[in-house]
N, C-alpha and C positions, 0 to 999 in steps of 0.2 A: 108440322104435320108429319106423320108416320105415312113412308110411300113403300111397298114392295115392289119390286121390279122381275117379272119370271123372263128371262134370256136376257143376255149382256152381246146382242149384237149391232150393228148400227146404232139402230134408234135407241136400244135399251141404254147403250154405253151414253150415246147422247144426252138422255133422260135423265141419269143416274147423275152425269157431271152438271149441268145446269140445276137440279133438285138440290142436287149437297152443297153447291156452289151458293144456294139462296137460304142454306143454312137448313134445310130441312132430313130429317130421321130417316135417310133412304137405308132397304136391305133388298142385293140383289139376290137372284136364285138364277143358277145356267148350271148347266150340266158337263158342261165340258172345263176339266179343271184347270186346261192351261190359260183360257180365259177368265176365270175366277183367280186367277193369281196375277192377270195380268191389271184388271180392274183393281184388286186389294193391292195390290202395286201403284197405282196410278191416283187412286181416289180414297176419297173420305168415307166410304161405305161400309155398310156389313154386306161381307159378301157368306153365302151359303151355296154348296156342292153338289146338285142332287138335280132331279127332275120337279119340276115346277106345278106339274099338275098331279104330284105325289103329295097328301094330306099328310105322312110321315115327313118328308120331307121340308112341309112347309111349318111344323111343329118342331124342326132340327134348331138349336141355338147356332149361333154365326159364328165363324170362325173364329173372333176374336172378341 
């Protein structure tokens, strides 16, 4: 299943590791870049840089 995640804090991070962990197409969206490196650092996900409830933003390809 393809999951979007918008914010990578507590729960999001939590989310994001159990989703990817069960083998599923997660991409995070947070706005703050030093937590988007620290998740694309940590996890199996596409992470994406931006604000979450920006329609440009959520149309951006992932980082990687």
């Amino acid at each position: 299943m393809k999951v979007v995640i918008v914010g990578a804090g507590e729960v999001g991070s939590y989310l994001s590791l159990v989703l990817s962990t069960e083998g599923h197409d997660v991409t995070v969206v947070d706005k703050n870049a030093d937590t988007c490196r620290r998740i694309d650092d940590q996890l199996d996900v596409r992470v994406i840089h931006g604000n979450g409830g920006s329609a440009a933003v959520l149309k951006k390809r992932p980082c990687r």
